[in-house]
N, C-alpha and C positions, 0 to 999 in steps of 0.2 A: 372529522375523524373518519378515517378509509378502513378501521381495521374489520367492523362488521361484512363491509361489501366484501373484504377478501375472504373472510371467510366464508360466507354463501358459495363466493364462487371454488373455494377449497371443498367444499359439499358436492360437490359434482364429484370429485374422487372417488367417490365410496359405492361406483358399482363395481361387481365383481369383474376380475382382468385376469388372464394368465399368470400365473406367478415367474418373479423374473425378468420384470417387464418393470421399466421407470413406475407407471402405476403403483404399482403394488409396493415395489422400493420407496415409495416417497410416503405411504399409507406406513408401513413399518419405522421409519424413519423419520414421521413427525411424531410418532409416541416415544419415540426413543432419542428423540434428541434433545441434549444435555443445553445447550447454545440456546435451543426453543423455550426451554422450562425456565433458564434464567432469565431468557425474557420477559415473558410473561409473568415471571417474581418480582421483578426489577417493576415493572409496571404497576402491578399491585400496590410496593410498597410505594411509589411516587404517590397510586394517587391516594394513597391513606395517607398520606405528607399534607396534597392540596385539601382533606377533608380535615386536617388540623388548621389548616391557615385558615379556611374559612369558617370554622369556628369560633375562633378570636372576636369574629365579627358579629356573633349569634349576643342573645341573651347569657348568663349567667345566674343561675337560682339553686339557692341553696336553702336548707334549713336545717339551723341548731336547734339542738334541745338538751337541756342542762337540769340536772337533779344532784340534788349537792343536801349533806346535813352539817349544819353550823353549830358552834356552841359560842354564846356572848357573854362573856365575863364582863364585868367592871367593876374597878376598888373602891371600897370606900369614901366617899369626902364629906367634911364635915361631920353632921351628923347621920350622914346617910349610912346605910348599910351595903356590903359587895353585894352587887348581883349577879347570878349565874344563870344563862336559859338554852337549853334544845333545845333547836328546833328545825326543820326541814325548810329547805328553799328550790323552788323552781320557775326555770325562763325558759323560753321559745321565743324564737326568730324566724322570720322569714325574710330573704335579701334575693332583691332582684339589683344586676348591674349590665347595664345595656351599652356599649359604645355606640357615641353620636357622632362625633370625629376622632378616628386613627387612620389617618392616610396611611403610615406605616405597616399596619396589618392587611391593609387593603390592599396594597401596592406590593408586600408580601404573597398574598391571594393570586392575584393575577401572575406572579413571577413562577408561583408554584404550579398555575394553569398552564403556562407554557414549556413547564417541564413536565406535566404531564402529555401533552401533543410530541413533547421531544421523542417521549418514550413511546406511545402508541407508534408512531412511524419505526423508531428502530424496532419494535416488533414486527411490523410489517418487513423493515429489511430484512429482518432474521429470517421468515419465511423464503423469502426471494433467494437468501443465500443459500437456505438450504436446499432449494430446488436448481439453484448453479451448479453448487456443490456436487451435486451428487448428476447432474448429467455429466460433469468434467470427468468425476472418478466413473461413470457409466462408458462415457467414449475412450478412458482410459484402459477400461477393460477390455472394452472392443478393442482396441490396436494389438493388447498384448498377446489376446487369444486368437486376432487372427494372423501377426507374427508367426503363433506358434502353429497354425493349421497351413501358414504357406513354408514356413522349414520345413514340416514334416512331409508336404507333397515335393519338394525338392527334394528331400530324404529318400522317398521312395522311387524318383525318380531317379536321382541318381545310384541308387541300390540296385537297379534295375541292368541303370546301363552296366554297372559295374560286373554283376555276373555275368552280363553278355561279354565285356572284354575279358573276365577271367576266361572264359567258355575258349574264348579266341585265341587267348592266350598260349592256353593249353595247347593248342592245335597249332601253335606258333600263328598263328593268322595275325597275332595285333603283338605289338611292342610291349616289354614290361615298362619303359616309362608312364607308358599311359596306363599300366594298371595302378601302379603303383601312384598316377598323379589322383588317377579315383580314388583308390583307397584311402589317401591321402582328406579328400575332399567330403566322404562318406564320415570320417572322425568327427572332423571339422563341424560336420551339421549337425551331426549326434548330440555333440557338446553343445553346439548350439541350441538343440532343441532342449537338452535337460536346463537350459539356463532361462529358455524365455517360456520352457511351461512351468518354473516357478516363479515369473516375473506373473504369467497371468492367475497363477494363485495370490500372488501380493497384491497384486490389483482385485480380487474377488476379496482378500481382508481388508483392502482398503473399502470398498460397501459397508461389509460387514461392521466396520465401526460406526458408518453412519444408522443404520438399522437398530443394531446392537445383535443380532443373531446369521445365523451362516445366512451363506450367499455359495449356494454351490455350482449356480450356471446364468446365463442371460441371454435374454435376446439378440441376435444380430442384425444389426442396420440393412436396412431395403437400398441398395446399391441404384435403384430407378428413380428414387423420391426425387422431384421436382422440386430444384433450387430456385424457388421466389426469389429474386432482387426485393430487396427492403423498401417499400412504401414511402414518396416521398425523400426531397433529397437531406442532405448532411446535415445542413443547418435545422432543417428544421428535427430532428434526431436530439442534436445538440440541444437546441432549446426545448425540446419535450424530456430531457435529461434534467436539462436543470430547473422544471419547475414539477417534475413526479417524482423523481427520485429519493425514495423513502428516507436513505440515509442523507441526504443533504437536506431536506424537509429539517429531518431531526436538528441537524448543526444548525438551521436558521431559528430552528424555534429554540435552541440552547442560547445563541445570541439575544434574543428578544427576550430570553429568564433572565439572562445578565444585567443586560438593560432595566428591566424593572425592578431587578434586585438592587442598581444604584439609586433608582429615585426613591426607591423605598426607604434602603439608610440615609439616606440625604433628608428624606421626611422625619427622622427620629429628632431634629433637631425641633420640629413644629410643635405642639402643645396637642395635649391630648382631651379630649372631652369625654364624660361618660355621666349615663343618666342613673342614680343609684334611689332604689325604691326599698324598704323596710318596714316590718312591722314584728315588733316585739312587746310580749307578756311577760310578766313577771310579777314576784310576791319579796324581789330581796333587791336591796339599792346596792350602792357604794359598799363595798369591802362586803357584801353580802348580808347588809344589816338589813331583819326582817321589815315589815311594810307591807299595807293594803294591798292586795291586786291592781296591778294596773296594767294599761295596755295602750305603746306609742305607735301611734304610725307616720313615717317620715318618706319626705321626696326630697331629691339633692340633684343636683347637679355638679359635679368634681370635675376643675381645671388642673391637669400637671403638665406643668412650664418646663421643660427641660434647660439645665444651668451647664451642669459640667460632670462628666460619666468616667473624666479620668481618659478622653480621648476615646472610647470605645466605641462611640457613632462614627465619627474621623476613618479611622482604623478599619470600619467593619465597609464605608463608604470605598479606601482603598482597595479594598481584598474585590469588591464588586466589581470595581472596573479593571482591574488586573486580569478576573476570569472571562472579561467582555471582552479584551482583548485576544485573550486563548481562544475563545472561543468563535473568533472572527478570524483569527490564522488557521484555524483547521478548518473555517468553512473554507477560505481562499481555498488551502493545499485540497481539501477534496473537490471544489469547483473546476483547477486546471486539469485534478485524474480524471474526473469526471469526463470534463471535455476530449480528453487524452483518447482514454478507453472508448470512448462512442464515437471517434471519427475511425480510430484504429479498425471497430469491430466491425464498421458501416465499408469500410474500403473492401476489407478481408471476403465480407459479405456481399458486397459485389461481384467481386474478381472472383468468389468461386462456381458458379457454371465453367466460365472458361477454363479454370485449371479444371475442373473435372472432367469436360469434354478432352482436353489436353491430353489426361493421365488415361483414359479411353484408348485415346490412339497410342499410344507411348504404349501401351498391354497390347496393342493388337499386332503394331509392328513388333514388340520382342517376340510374342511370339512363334509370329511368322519367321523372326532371327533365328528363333530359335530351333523350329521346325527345318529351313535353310540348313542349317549347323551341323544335326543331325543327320540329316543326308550326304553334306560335303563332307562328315566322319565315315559313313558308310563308304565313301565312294577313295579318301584316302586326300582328298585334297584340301583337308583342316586340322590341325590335330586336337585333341582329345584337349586342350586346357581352353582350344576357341569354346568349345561345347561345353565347357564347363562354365565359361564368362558368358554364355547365351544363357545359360541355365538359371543364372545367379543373376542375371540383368532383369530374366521372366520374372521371376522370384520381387526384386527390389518394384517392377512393373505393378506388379498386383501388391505391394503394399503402397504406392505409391497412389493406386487411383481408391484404395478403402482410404484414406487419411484425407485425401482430398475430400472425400465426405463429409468424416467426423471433423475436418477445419470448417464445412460448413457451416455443418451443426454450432459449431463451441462461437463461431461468430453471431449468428445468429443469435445462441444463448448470452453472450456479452453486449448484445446490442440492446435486447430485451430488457436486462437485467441493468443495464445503468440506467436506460431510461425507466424504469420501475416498473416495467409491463410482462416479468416474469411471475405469472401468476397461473394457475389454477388452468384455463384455456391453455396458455402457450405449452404448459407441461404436457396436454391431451394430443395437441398436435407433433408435439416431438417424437410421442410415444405412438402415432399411428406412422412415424417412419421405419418403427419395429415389424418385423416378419413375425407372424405367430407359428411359425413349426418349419419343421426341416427341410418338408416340400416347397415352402417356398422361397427359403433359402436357394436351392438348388435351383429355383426359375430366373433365379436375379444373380 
């Protein structure tokens, strides 16, 4: 059972962090997640399940005790006279019954033990999800706000140039096509900016659901962080997928409850043994007719032969292996996403230094394009829509090399997270690719 070490190592969260920062997100956000609580219900009640099954298996001891008042008539015969008598009657019992052989209950025990292992691991994946989860909606946040922080410097830019060509205008210096292609262009982002600064409020309520309370701003990604290549090649990713990976842990050990859920009704058909121990007091016999004190003590031993239940051991042997088999097709379909997802994330996560180096130069030439552009406007030999397609290329340039990051990240976090190693560290390290304040925002 892994679920203690995760959380030790979830104990490490709990120093204080800036707020707005994955930390602190994920601290808010495991009190408040709904998917977390039912896990751990779900858990609970399993293993109140296996501490009934293994009950079965216990002793049982009981004791009656019975206080009764009798009245005994009898009629007349012969020469006798009727007799009528009160009188009071009391018994105690004590009964012990102990099973010696029930493979069925046994074999019950153990099925219910491996539903309990099922469910400790889906708690552990619940945990791992919700720390996917919420870096996905975290870099999704990032993309939308800083969408909306490079329209709004293309905004300004272009608002900029635009007075200068009205200014020109005026003076007949510049063409009205070209004011009018700005003017044009200046809407265009306007609109655009009112659309993706409520995309990046949708993405701060998408937090907020995981949380359950506002999310008014966040960190932004360190643009310098050092992309590790992932430890170790494909295969062996793959194979450390499929022997940690909390959710398929679960589907293996839901297989293995299956399986001993069949030998178990297949054992209903075996004979059951049990040792039955007693002792009883009493002052009243048969039909409670009075009588001396007396006091039995008995030892048994009880054989039951199972004959014929009406087919419902049959029946219940079917339904076990019907869900063995369910339970073997969603391990398969999760084994092939498994392997899916963690060659996908492993590629992805390679190949991004290179695309980020890439998207580097691709920012540095636009905006030397761009800078070009602006001169070959000034001087008359580009016109005003080249400078707008520089402007808008800069623009596409700087979201292209922020995303290149956060594909890092999100492969990174899928690589992690199939192989079941999103946990408690990997979160700390995500969260030191955060900038803590504005200044050094502005260094990177």
């Amino acid at each position: 059972m892994r679920y203690p070490i995760v959380l030790s190592l979830l104990a490490t969260l709990s120093a204080p962090v800036a707020a707005d920062d994955l930390l602190s997100l994920y601290q808010r956000a495991v009190l408040a997640s709904p998917e977390l609580n039912s896990s751990e219900y779900s858990l609970d009640v399993v293993k109140a399940q296996e501490d009934q099954a293994f009950g079965k298996l216990l002793p049982e001891v009981s004791v009656v005790g019975n206080y009764s008042l009798n009245r005994f008539h009898q009629e007349a015969a012969g020469f006798r006279r009727a007799f009528t008598s009160d009188y009071p009657g009391t018994r105690a019992s004590v009964n012990l019954q102990q099973p010696l052989f029930d493979l069925q209950a046994y074999l019950l025990m153990k099925s219910q033990q491996s539903r309990t292992s099922q469910y400790e691991e889906n708690l552990l994946a619940a945990h791992q999800k919700l720390i996917a989860d919420l870096i996905e909606r975290y870099i999704n946040a990032l993309k939308a706000k800083d969408k909306n922080e490079i329209i709004a410097a293309e905004l300004a830019s272009t608002e900029k140039q635009l007075a200068r060509v009205d200014a020109m205008h005026k003076r007949q210096l510049a063409m009205v096509t070209d004011l009018y292609e700005l003017q044009a262009r200046t809407e265009t982002l306007r609109t655009n900016l009112i659309d993706s600064d409520n995309d990046a409020r949708i993405a701060l309520e998408k937090l907020r659901e995981l949380t359950g309370d506002a999310v008014t701003s966040i960190q932004p990604a360190r643009l310098d962080a050092t992309q590790l290549p992932p430890e170790n090649g494909i295969e062996t990713w793959v194979k450390q997928a499929g022997q940690i990976n909390p959710e398929l842990q679960g589907l293996k050990h839901a297989v293995e409850s299956a399986r001993q859920s069949i030998n178990a009704y297949r054992a209903g058909h075996l004979p059951r043994i049990e040792l039955q121990l007693s002792g009883t007091y009493s002052d009243t016999v048969y039909n409670n007719q009075t009588t001396s004190p007396y006091d039995i003590g008995t030892a048994a031993v009880q054989a039951v032969v199972p004959i014929y239940e009406g087919g419902i051991t049959s029946a219940k042997v079917g339904e076990a292996e019907a869900r063995k088999k369910l339970a073997e097709a969603e391990l398969e379909k999760k084994l092939r996403e498994l392997e899916q997802m963690t060659r996908a994330a492993y590629l992805d996560m390679v190949t991004s230094p290179k695309r980020s180096q890439a998207t580097d130069r691709q920012l540095q030439a636009s905006e030397q394009s761009r800078d070009a552009m602006k001169k070959g406007y000034e001087l008359g030999v580009v016109t005003i829509v080249d400078l707008l397609n520089a402007e808008k290329q800069l623009s596409e340039a700087r979201k292209a090399q922020r995303e290149a990051r956060y594909r890092y990240f999100m492969a990174r976090s899928s690589l992690y997270f199939q192989t079941g190693g999103l946990i408690g560290d990997e979160l700390i390290k995500f969260n030191q690719w955060l900038v803590a304040d504005a200044r050094a925002k502005k260094a990177h």
